[in-house]
N, C-alpha and C positions, 0 to 999 in steps of 0.2 A: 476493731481488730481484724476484722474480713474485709476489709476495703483495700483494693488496687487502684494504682495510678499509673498513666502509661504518660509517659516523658517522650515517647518519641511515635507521635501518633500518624504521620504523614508517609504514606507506605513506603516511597524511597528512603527517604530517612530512616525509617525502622530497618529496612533490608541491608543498607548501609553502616549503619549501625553493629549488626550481626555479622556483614560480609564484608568489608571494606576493599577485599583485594579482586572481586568482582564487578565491573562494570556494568550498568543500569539502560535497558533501552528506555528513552524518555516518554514512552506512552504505554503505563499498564494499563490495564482494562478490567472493569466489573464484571463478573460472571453469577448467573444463577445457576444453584446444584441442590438439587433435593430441599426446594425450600431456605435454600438459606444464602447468601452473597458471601463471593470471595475477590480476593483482587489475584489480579496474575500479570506477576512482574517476569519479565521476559532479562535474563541477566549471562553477560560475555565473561569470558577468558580471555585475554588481549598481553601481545607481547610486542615493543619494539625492539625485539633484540632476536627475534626467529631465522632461522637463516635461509638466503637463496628466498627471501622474500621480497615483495617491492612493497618500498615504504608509503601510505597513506597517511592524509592530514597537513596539518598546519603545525608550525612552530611550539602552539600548546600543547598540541596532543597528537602527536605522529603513533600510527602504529603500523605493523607489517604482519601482523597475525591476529584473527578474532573466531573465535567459533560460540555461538549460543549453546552452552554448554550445559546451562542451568535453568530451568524453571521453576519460579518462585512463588508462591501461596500463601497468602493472607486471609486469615478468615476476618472477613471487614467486622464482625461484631465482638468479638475478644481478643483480635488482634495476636494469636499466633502466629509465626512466620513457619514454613517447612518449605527444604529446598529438596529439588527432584535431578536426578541425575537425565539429560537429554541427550549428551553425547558420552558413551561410559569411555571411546576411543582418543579423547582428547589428552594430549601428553601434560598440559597446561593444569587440566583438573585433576588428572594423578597424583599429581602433587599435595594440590590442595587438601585430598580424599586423605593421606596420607598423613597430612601435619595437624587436619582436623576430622580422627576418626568419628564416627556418627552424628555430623552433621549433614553430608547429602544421603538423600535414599536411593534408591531405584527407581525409574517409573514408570515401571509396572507397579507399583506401590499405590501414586494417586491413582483416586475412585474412579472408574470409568465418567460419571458424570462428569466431573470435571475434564479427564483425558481431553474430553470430546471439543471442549471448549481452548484447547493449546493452539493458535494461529503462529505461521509462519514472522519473526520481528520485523519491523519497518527498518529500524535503523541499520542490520545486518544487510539487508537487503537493498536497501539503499547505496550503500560501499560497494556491494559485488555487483548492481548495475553500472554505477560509476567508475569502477574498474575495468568492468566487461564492454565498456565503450571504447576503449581500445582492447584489448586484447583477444576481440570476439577474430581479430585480422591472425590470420595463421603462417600468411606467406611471409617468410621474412622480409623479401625485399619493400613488399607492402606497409608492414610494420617500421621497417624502420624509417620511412618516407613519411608515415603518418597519411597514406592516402585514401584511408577510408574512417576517419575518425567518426563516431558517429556524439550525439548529446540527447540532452529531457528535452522533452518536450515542451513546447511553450500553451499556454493558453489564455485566454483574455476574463482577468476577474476586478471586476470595479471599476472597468476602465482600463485597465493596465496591462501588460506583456509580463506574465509570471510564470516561472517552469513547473510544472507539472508534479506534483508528491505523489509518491507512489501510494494507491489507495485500495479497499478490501472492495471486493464482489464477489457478488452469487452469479457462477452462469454455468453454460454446458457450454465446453472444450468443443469445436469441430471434430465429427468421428466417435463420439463420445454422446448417451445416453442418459448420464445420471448429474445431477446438477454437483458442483465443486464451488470450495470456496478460495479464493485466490485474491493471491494479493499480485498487481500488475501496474508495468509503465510501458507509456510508449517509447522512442525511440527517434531522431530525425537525424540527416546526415549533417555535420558540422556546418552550421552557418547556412543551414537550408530549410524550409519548412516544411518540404512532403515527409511522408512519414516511410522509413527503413526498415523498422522492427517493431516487435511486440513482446514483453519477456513478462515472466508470471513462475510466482512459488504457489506448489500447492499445500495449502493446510488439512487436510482429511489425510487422516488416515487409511490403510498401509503407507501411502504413497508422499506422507508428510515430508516436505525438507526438498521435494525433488521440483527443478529450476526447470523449466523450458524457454525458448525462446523460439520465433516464425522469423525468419529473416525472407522480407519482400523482395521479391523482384528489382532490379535498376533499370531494367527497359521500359517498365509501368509503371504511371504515376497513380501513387496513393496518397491521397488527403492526408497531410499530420493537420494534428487539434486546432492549431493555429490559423490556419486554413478555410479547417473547418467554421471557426470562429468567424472570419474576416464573409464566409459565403454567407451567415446568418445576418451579418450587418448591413449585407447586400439584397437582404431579401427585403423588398420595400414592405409587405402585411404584415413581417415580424417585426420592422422598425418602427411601423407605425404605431400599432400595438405597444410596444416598449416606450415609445416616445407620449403617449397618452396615460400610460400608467403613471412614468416618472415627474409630477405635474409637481406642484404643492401639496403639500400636506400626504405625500406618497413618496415610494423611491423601490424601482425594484431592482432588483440582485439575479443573475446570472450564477449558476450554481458549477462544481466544477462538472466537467467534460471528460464522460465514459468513451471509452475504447472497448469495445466489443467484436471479434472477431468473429464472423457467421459464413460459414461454409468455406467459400474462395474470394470474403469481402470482409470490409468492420461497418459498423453502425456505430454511429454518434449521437447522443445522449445526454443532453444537455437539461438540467431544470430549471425551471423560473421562478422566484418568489415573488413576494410584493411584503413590504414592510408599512409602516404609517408611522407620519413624524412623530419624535416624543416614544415610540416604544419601539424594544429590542425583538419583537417576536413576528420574523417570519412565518409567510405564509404560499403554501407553494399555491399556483396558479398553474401555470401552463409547465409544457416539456414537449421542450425542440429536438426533434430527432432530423439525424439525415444519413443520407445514404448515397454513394457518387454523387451528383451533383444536385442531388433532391433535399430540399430543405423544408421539414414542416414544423407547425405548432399548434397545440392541439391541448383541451384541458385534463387528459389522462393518456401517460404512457402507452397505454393498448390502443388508446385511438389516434395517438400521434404513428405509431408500427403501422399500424390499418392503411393510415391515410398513404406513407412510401410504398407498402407491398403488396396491400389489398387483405393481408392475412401476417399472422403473428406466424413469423420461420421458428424453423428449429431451433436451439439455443437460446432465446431470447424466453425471460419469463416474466411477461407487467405484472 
C-alpha cells in the first residue's frame, strides 16, 4: 500500500507532462546541491503571433517571440518537478501565473545552492546569435543591402568543415579580475574565414542574462577557428605526431576549438585525444594552442601557454 510508480520518468517528459504550453531547451543538466542531485530544465514562453516581431524558424516551428521564462527542478531521486519564476516581466508567463495559480514560485524561493548552479540556455541563445548576425548592422542603408552579414564559425572535427555550437567556459573577461562562467561563439563575416566577432552570455550572478559582444576591427586580420584549424594541419610536428598516432589499432580526435579573448588578442585552444580500436574511451594526450601565427602542442595545457608566451597571461587558467 506505500508503494509509488512513476510513469513518466525521463525529465522532459515529466516537465511536459506537468507544462505542456511551455517549451523545453533540449539539454538539462545534473546539479549537485547539499548532497543530493537535481536536474535543471531550462524551459521558454514562445509566441508566433507577437507583434512588430521578426519571424524565426522553419515551416514546423516558426516563432517571433521567446524568453526563458522558467526554470525547472527535478530532484533526480523522487522525482518532484518545481517551477521557478526567471522573468516575473514576461506578458507570456502572466498569463499562465494566472490560469495556473500556485504552480510557478519565485526565485528567490530556490535554495541558493541550487541558485548558483542556473546557467545562461544554449538553445535561447543560440536564436539571439543567429538573429544578431544580421541585425548587429544599424545603418539602414547597410541593412538593407545586406553588406555586412556576418555567420558561426566553422571548425574542422573528424575530418570535416562543421559550424561551431555555442559552448560553456570558465575564464576572466579582459579588464576583469574574477573568473566568470560564460557561454560564447565566435563570429566570421559571410562567406569568409577570419574571425569579426566574439559574443558571450554571462551566467553568475548579479550580472545573469547579460549578452556582450567584441566586434573586431575590418582593417586587422584576426584568425577565425577554421583558419586556425587549417595553420595546425600546416604545422609539419603536429601532423607528424597526428599522423603516427592514427596507425592501426589507434585513432585520434581533435576536440572542439576554444575562443579565448586575452587582452587585445584570443588564444586558441584546441585538445587532442587518442582512442584504441574496439573501445569508446577517450584519452586526452596533448593540447594545441596558438596564438597569431604561433602554433604549439604540448602534453598539458600550462605547458602548451608556456611554450607561445613564455608564461601563463592573465585570463587564461590551465
Amino acid at each position: 500500500p506505500g508503494s509509488r510508480i512513476q510513469f513518466w520518468r525521463r525529465v522532459q517528459e515529466r516537465v511536459s507532462e506537468i507544462a505542456p504550453f511551455l517549451q523545453l531547451d533540449r539539454d538539462p543538466y545534473l546539479v549537485l546541491s547539499q548532497g543530493k542531485l537535481y536536474w535543471v530544465q531550462d524551459a521558454y514562453t514562445v509566441s508566433d503571433r507577437f507583434p512588430y516581431s521578426e519571424p524565426y524558424g522553419n515551416w514546423f516551428q516558426k516563432l517571433n517571440y521567446i524568453r526563458n521564462s522558467v526554470k525547472v527542478v527535478v530532484d533526480a531521486y523522487e522525482g518532484s518537478v518545481l517551477f521557478y519564476v526567471a522573468d516575473p516581466l514576461d506578458p507570456v508567463l502572466t498569463v499562465y501565473r494566472r490560469a495556473f495559480p500556485g504552480v510557478f514560485r519565485e526565485l528567490k524561493d530556490l535554495p541558493e545552492g541550487l541558485r548558483k548552479h542556473l546557467r545562461y540556455p544554449e538553445d535561447l541563445f543560440e536564436i539571439q546569435a543567429d538573429m544578431y548576425q544580421t541585425y548587429h548592422m544599424t545603418d539602414p542603408q547597410v541593412f538593407y543591402n545586406r553588406e555586412d552579414l556576418w555567420a558561426f564559425s566553422q571548425e574542422k572535427y573528424a575530418g570535416e568543415a562543421t559550424r561551431i555550437i555555442p559552448y560553456y567556459i570558465l575564464m576572466r573577461l579582459p579588464d576583469t579580475h574574477e573568473l566568470q562562467y560564460l557561454l560564447m561563439t565566435p563570429f566570421t563575416p559571410q562567406s569568409r574565414d577570419n574571425m569579426i566577432a566574439w559574443m558571450a552570455a554571462k551566467c553568475d550572478f548579479p550580472e545573469y542574462g547579460k549578452v556582450l559582444v567584441y566586434q573586431l576591427p575590418k582593417e586587422r586580420l584576426t584568425y577565425g577557428p577554421i583558419q586556425v584549424e587549417a595553420m595546425i594541419d600546416q604545422n609539419t610536428l603536429i601532423s607528424q605526431q597526428l599522423s603516427l598516432w592514427d596507425q592501426r589499432g589507434s585513432r585520434f580526435i581533435r576536440g572542439s576549438l576554444v575562443v579565448i579573448p586575452i587582452e587585445k588578442s584570443f588564444l586558441y585552444v584546441e585538445p587532442v585525444y587518442l582512442t584504441a580500436e574496439g573501445t569508446n574511451i577517450p584519452q586526452l594526450k596533448r593540447v594545441i594552442v596558438a596564438s597569431g601565427s604561433k602554433v604549439v602542442m604540448e602534453p598539458t595545457l600550462d605547458e602548451a601557454i608556456k611554450a607561445v608566451f613564455g608564461t601563463v597571461p592573465q585570463g587564461v587558467e590551465a
